[in-house]
HTML snippet that shows the backbone in 3Dmol.js (N, CA, C, O; Angstrom):
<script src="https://3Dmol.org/build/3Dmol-min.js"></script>
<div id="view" style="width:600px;height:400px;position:relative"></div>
<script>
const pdb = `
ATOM      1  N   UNK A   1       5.058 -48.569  26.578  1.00  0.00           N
ATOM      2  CA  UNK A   1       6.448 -48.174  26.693  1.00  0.00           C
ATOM      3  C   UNK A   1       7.072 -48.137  25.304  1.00  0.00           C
ATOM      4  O   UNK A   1       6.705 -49.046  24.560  1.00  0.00           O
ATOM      5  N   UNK A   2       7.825 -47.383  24.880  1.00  0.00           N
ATOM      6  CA  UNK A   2       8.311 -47.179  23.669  1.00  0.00           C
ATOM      7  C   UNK A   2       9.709 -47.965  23.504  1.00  0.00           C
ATOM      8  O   UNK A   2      10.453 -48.148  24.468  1.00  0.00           O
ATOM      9  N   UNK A   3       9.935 -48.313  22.493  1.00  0.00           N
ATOM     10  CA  UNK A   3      10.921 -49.433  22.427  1.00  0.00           C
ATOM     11  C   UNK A   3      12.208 -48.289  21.485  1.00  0.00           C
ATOM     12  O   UNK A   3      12.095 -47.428  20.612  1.00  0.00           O
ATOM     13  N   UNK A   4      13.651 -49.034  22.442  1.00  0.00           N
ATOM     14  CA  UNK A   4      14.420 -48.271  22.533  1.00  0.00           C
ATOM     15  C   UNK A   4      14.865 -48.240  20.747  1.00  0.00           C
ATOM     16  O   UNK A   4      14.337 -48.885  19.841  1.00  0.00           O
ATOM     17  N   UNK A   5      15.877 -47.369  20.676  1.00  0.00           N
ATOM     18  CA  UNK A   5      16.849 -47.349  19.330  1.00  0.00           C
ATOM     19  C   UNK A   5      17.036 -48.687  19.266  1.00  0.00           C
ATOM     20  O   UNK A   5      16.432 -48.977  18.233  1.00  0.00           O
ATOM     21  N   UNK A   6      17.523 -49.772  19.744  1.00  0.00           N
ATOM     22  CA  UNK A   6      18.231 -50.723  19.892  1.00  0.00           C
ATOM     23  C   UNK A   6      17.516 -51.810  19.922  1.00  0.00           C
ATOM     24  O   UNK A   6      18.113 -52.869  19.730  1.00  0.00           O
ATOM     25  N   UNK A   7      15.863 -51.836  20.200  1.00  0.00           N
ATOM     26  CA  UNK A   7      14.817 -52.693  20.425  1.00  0.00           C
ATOM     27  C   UNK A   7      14.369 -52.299  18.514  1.00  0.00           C
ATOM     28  O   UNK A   7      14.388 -53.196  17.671  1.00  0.00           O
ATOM     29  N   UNK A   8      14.109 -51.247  18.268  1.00  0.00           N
ATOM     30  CA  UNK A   8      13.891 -50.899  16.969  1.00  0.00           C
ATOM     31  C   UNK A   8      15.145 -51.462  15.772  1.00  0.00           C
ATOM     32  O   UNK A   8      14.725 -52.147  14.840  1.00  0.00           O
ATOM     33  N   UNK A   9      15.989 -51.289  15.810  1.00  0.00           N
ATOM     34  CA  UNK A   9      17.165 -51.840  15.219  1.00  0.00           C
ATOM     35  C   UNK A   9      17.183 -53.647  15.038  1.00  0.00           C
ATOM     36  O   UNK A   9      17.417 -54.324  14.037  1.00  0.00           O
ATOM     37  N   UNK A  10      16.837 -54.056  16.434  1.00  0.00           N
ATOM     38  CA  UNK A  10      16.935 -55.559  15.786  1.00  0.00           C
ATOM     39  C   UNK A  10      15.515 -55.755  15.207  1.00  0.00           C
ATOM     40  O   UNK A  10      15.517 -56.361  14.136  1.00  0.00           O
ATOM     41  N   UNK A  11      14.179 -55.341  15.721  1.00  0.00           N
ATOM     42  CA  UNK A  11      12.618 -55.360  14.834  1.00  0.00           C
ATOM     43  C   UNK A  11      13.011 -55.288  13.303  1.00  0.00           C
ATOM     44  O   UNK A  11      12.657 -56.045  12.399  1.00  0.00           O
ATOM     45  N   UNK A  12      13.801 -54.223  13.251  1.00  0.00           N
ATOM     46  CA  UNK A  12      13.680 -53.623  11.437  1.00  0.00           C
ATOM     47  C   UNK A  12      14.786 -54.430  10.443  1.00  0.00           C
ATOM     48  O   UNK A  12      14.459 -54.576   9.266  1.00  0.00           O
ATOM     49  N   UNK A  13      15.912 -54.885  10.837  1.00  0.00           N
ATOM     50  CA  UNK A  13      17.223 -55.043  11.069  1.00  0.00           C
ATOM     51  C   UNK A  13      17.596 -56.610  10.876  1.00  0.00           C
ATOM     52  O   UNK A  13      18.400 -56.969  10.015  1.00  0.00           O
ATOM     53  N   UNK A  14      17.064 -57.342  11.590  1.00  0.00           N
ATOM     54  CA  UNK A  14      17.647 -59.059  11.839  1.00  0.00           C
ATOM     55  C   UNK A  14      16.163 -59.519  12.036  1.00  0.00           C
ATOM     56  O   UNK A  14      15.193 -58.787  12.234  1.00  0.00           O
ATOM     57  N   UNK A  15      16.187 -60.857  11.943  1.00  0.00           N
ATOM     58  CA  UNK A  15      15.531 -62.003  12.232  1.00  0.00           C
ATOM     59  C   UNK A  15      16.001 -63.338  12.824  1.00  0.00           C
ATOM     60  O   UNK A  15      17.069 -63.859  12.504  1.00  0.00           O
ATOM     61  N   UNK A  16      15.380 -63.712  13.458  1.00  0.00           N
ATOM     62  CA  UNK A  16      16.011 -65.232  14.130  1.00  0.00           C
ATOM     63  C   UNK A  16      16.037 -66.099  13.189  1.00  0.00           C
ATOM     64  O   UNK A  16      15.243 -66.090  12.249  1.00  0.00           O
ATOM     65  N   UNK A  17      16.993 -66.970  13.354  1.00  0.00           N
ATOM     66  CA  UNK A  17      17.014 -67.983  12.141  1.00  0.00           C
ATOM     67  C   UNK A  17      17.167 -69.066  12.759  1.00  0.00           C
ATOM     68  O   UNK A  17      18.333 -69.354  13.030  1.00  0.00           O
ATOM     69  N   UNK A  18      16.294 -69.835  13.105  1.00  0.00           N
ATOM     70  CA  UNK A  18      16.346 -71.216  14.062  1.00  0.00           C
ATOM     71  C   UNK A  18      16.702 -72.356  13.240  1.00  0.00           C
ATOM     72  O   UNK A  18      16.488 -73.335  13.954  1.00  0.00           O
ATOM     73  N   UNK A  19      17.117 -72.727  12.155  1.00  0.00           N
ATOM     74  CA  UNK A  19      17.624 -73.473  11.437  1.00  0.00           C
ATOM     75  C   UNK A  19      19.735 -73.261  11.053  1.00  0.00           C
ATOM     76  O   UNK A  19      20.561 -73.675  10.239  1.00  0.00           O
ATOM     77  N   UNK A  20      19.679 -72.358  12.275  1.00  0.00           N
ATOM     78  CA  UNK A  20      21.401 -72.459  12.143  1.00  0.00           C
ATOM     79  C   UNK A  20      21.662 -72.366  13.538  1.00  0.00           C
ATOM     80  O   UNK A  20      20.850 -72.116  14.428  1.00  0.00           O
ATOM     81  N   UNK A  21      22.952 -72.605  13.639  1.00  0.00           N
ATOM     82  CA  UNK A  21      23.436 -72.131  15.140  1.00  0.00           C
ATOM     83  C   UNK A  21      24.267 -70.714  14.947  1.00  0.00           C
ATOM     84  O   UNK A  21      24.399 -69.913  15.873  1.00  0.00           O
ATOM     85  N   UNK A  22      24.809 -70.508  13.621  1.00  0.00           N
ATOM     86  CA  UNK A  22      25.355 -69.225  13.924  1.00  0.00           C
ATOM     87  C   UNK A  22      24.477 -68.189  13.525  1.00  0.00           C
ATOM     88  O   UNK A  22      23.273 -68.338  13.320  1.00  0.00           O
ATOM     89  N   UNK A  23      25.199 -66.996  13.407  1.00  0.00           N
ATOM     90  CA  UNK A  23      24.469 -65.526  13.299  1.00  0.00           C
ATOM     91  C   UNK A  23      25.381 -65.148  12.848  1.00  0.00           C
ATOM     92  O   UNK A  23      26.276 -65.810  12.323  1.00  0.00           O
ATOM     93  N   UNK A  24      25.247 -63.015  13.093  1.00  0.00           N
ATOM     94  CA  UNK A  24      26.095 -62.431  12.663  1.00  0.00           C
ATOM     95  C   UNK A  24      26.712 -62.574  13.430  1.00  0.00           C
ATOM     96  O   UNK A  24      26.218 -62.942  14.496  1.00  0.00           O
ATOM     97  N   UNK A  25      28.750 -62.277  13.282  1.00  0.00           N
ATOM     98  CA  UNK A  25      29.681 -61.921  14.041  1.00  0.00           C
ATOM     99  C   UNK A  25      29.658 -60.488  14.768  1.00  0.00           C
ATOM    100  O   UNK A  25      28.925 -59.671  14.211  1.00  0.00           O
ATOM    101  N   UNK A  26      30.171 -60.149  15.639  1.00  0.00           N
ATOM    102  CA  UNK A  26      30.361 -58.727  15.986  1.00  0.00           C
ATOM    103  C   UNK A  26      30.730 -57.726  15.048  1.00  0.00           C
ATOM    104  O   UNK A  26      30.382 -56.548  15.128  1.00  0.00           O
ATOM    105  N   UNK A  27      31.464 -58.234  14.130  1.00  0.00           N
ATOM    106  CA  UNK A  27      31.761 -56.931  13.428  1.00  0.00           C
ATOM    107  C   UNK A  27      30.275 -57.008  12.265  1.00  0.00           C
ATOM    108  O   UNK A  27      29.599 -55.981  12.325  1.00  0.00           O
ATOM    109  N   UNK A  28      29.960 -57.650  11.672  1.00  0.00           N
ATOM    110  CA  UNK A  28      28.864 -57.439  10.820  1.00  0.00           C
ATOM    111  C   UNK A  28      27.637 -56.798  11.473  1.00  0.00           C
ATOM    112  O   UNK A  28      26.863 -56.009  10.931  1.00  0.00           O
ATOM    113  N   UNK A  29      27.586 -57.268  12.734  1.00  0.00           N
ATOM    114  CA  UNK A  29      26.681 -56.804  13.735  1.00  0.00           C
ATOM    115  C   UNK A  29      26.400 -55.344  13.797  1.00  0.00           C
ATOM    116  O   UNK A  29      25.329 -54.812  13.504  1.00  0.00           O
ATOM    117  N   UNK A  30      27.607 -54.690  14.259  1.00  0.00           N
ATOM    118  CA  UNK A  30      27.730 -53.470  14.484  1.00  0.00           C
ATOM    119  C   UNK A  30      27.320 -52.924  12.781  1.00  0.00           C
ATOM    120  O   UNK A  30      26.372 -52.353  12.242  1.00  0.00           O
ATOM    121  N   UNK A  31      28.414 -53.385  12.436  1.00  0.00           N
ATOM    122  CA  UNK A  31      28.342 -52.688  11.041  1.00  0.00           C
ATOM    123  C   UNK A  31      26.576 -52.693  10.202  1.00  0.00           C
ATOM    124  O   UNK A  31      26.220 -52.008   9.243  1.00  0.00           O
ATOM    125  N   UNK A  32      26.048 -53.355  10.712  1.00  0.00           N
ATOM    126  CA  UNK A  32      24.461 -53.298  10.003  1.00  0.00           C
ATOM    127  C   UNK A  32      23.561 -52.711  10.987  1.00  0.00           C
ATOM    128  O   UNK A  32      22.350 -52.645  10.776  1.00  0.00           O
ATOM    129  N   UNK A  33      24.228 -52.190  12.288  1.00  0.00           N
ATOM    130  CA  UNK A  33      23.253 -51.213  13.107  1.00  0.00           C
ATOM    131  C   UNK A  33      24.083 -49.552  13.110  1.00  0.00           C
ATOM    132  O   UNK A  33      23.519 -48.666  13.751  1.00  0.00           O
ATOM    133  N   UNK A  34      25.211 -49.269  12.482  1.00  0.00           N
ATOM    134  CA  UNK A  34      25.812 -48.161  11.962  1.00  0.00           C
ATOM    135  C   UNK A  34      24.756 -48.087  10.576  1.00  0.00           C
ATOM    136  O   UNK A  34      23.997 -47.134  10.396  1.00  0.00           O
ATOM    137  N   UNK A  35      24.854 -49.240   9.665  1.00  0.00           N
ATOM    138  CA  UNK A  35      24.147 -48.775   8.327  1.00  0.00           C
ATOM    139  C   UNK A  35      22.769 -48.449   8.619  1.00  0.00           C
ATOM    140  O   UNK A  35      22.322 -47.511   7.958  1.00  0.00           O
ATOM    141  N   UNK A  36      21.578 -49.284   9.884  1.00  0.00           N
ATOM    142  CA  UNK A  36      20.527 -48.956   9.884  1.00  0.00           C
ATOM    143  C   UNK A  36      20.320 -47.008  10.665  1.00  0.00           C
ATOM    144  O   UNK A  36      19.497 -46.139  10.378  1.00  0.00           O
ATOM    145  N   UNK A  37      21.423 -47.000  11.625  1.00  0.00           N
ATOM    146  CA  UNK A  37      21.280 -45.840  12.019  1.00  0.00           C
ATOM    147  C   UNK A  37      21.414 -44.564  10.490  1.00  0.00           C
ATOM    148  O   UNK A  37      20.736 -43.572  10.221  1.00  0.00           O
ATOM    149  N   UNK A  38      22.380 -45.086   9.914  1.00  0.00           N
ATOM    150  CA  UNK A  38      22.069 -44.117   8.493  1.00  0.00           C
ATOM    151  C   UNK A  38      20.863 -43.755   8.312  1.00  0.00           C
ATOM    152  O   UNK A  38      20.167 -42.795   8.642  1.00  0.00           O
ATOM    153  N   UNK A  39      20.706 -44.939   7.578  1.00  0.00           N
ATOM    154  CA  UNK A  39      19.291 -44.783   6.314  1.00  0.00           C
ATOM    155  C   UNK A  39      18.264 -44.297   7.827  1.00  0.00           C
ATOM    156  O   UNK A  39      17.223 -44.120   7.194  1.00  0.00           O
ATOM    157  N   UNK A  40      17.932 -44.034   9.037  1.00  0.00           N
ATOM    158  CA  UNK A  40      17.265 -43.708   9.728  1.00  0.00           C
ATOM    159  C   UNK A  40      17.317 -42.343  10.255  1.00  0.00           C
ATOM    160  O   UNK A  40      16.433 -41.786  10.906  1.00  0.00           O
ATOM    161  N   UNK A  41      18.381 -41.897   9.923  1.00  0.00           N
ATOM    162  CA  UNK A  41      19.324 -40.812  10.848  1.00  0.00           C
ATOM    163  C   UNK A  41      18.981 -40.474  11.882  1.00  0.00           C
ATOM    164  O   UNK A  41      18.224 -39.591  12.287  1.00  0.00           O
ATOM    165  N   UNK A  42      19.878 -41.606  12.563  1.00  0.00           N
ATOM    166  CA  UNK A  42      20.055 -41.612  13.583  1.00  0.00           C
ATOM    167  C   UNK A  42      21.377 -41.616  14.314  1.00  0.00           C
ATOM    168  O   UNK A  42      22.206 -42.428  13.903  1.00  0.00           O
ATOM    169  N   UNK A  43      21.755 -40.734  15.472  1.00  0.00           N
ATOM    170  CA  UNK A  43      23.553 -41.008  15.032  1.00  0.00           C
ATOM    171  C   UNK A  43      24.005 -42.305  16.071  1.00  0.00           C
ATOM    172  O   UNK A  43      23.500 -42.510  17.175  1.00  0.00           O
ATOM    173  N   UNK A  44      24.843 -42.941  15.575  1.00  0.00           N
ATOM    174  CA  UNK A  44      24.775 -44.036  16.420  1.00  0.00           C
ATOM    175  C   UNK A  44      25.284 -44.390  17.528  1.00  0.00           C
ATOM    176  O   UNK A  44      26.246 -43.646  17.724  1.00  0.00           O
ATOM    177  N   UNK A  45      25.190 -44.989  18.217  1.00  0.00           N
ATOM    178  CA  UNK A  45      26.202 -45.515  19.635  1.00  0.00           C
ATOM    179  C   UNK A  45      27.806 -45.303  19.563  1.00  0.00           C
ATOM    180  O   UNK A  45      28.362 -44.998  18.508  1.00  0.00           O
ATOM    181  N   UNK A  46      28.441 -45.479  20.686  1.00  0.00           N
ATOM    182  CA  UNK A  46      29.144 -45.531  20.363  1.00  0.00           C
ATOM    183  C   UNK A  46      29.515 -47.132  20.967  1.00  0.00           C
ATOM    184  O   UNK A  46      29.233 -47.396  22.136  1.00  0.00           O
ATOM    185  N   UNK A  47      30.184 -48.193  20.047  1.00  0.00           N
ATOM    186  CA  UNK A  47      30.290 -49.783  19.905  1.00  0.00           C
ATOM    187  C   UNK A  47      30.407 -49.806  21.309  1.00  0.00           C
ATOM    188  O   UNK A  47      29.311 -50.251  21.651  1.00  0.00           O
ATOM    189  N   UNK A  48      31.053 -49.604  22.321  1.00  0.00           N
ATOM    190  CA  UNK A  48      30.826 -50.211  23.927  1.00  0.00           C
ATOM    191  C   UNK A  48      29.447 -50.206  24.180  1.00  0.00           C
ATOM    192  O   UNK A  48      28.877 -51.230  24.555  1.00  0.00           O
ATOM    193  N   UNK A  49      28.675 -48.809  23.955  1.00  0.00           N
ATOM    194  CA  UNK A  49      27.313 -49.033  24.383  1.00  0.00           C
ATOM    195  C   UNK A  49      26.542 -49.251  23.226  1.00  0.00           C
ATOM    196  O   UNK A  49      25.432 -48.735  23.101  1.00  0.00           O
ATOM    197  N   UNK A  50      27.125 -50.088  22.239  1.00  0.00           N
ATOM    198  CA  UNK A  50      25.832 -50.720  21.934  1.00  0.00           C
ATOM    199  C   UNK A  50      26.333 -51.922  22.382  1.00  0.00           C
ATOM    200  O   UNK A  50      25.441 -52.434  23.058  1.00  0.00           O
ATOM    201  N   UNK A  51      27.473 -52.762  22.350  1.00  0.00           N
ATOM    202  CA  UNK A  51      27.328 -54.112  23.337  1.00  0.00           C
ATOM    203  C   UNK A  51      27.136 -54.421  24.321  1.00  0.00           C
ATOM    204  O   UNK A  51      26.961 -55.605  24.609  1.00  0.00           O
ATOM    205  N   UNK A  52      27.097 -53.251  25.360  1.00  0.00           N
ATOM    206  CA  UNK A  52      26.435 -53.364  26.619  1.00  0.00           C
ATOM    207  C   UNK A  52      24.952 -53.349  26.287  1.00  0.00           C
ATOM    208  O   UNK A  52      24.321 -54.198  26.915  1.00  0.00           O
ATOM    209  N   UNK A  53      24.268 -52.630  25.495  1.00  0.00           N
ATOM    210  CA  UNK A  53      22.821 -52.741  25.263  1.00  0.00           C
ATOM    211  C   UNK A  53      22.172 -54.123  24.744  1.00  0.00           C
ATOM    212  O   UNK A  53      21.075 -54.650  24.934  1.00  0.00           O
ATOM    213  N   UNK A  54      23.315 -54.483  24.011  1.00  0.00           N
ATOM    214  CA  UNK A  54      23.158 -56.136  23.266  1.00  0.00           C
ATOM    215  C   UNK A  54      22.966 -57.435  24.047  1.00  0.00           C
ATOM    216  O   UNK A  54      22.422 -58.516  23.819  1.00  0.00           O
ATOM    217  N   UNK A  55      23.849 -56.712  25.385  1.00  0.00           N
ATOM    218  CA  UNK A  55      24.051 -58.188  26.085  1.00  0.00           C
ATOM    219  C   UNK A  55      22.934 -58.449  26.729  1.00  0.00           C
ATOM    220  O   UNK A  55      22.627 -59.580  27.106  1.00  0.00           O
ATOM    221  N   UNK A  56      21.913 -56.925  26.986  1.00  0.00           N
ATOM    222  CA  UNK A  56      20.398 -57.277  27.507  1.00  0.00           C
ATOM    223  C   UNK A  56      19.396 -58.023  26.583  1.00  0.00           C
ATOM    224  O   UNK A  56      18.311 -58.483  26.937  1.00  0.00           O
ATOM    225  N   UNK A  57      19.866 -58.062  25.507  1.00  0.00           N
ATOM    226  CA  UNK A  57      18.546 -58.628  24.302  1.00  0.00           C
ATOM    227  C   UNK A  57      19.119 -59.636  23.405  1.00  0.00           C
ATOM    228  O   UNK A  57      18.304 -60.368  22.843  1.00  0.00           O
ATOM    229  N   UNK A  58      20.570 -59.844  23.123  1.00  0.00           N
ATOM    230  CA  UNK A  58      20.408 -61.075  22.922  1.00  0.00           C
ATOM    231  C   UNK A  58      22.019 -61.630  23.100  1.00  0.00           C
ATOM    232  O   UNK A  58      22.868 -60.799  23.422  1.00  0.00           O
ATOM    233  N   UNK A  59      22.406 -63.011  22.891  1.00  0.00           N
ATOM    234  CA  UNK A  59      24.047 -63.461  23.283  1.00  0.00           C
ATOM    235  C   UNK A  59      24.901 -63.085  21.878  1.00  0.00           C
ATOM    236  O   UNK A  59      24.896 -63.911  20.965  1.00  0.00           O
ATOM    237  N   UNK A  60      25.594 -61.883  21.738  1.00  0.00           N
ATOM    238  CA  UNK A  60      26.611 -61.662  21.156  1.00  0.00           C
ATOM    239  C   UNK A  60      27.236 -62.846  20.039  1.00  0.00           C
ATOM    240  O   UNK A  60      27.398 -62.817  18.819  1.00  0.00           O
ATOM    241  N   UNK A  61      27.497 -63.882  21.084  1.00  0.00           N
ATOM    242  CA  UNK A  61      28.419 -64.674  20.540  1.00  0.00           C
ATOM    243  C   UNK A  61      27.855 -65.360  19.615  1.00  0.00           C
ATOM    244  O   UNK A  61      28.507 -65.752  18.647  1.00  0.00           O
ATOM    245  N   UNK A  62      26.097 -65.709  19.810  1.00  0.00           N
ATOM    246  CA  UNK A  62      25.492 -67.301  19.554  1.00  0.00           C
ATOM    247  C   UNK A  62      24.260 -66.524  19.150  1.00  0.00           C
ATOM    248  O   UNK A  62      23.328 -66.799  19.906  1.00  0.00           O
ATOM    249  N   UNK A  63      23.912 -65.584  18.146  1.00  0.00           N
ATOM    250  CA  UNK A  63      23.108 -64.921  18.323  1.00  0.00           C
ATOM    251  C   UNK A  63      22.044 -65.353  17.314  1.00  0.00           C
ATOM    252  O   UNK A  63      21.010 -64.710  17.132  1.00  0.00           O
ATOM    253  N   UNK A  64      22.339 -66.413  16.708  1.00  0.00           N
ATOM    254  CA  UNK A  64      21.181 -67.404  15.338  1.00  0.00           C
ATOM    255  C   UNK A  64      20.754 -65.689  14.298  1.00  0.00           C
ATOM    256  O   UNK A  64      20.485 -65.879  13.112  1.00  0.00           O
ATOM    257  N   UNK A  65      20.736 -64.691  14.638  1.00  0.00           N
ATOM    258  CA  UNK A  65      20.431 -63.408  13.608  1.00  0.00           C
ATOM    259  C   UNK A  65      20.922 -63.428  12.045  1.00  0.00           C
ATOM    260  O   UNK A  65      21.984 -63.879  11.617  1.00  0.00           O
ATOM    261  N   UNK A  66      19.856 -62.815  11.311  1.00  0.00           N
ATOM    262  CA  UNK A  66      20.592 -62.607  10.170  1.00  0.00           C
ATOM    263  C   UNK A  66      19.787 -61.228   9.533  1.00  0.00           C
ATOM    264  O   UNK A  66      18.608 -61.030   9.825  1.00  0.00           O
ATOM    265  N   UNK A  67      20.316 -60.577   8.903  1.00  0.00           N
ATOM    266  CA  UNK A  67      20.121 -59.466   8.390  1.00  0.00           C
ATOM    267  C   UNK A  67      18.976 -59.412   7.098  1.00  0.00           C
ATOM    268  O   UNK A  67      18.826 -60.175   6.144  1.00  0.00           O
ATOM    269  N   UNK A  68      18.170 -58.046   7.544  1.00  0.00           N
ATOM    270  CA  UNK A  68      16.870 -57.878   6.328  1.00  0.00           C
ATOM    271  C   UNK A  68      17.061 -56.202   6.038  1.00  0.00           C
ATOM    272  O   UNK A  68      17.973 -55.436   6.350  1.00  0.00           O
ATOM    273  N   UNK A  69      16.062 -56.034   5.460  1.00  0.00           N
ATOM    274  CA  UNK A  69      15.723 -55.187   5.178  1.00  0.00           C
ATOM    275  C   UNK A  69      16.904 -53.761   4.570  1.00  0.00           C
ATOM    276  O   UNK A  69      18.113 -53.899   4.384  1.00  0.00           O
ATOM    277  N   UNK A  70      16.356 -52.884   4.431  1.00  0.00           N
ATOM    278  CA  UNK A  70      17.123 -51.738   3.527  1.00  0.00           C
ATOM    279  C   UNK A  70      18.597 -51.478   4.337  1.00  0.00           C
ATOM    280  O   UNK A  70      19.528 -50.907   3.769  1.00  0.00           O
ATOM    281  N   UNK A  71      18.700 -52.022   5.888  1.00  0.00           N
ATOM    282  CA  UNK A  71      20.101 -51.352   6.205  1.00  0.00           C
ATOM    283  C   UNK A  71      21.126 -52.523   6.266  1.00  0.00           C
ATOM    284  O   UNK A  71      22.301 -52.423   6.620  1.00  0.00           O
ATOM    285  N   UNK A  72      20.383 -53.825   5.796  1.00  0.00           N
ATOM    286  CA  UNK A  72      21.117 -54.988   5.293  1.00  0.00           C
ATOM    287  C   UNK A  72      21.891 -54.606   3.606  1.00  0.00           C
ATOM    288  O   UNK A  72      23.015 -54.814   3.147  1.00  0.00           O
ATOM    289  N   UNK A  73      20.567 -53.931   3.019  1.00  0.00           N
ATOM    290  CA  UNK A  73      20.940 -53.780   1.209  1.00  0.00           C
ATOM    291  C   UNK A  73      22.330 -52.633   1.294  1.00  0.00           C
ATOM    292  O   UNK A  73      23.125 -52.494   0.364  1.00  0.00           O
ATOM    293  N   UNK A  74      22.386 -52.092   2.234  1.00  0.00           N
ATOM    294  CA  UNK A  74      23.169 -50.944   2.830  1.00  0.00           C
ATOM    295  C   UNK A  74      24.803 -51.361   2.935  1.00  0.00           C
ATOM    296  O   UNK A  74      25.883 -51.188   2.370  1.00  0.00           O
ATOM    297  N   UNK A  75      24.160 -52.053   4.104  1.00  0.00           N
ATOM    298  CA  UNK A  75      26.037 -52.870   4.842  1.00  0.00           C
ATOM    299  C   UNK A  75      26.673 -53.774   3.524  1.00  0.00           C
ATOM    300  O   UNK A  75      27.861 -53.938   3.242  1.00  0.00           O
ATOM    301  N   UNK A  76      25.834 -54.138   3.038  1.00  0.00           N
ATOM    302  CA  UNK A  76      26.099 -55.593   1.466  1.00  0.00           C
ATOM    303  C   UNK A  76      27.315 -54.177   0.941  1.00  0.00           C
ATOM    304  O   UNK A  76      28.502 -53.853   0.918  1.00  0.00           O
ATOM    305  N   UNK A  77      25.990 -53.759   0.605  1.00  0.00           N
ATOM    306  CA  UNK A  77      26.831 -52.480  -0.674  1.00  0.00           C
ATOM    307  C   UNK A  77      28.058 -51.925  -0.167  1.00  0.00           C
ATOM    308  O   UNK A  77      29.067 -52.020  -0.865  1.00  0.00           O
ATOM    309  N   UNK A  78      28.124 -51.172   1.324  1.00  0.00           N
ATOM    310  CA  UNK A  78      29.184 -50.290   1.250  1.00  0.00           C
ATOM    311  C   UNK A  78      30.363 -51.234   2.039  1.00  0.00           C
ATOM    312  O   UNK A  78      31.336 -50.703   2.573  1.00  0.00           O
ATOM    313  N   UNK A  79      30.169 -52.520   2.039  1.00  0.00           N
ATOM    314  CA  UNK A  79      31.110 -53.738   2.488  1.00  0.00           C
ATOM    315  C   UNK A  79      31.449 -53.993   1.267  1.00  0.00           C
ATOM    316  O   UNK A  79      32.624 -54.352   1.344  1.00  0.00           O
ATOM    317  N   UNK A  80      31.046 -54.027  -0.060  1.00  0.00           N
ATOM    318  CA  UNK A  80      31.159 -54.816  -1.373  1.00  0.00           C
ATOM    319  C   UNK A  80      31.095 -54.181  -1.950  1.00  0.00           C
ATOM    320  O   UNK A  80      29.981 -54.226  -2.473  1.00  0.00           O
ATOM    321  N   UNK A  81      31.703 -53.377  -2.333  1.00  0.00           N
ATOM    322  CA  UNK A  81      31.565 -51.903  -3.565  1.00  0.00           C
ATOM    323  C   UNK A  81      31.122 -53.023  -4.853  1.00  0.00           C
ATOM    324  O   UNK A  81      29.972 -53.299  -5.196  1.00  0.00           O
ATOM    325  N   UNK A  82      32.319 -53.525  -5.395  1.00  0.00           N
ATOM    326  CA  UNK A  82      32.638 -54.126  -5.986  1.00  0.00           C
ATOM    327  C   UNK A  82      31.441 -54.953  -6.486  1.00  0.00           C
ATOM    328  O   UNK A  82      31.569 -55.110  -7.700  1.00  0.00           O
ATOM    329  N   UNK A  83      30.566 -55.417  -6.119  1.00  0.00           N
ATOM    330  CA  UNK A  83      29.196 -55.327  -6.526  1.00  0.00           C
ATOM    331  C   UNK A  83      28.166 -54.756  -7.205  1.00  0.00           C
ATOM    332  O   UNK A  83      27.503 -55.423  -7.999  1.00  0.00           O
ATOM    333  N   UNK A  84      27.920 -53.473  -6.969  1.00  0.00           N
ATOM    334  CA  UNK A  84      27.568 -52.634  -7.386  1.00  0.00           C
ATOM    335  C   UNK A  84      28.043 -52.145  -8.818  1.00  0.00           C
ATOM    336  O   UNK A  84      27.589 -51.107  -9.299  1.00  0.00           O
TER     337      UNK A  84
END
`;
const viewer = $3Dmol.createViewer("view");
viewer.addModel(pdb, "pdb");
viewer.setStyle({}, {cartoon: {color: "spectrum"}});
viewer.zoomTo();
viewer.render();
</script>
């Protein structure tokens, strides 16, 4: 079975981090599966359905995730110009 946009997004995207209790918030959330849909082009959800898709794979609220890879280096940058 082929794994959805959204099954691919957290694979490439986040990692569990069992040494915290928090994660990302909702808005960083979204905002680093808008940046991975970029760099992928892919066009993205629109935010209701991707939190309805979320609530099947993991808890929103309590989600221990943290961000990798190129659509993490992505969200940093175009959250933080000022960096760059």
């Amino acid at each position: 079975m082929a794994n959805s946009q959204f099954d691919l997004f957290l694979q490439e995207a986040t990692y569990l981090d069992d040494t915290t209790e928090h994660g990302l918030n909702r808005d960083r959330l979204f905002g680093l599966y808008t940046s991975w849909c970029f760099i992928n082009q892919h066009s993205p959800g629109a935010e209701p359905q991707f939190w309805a898709e979320m609530k099947h794979r993991i808890n929103p609220r309590h989600n221990r995730l943290r961000m990798k890879g190129p659509a993490a280096a992505d969200y940093i940058v175009a959250s933080y110009p000022g960096l760059v």
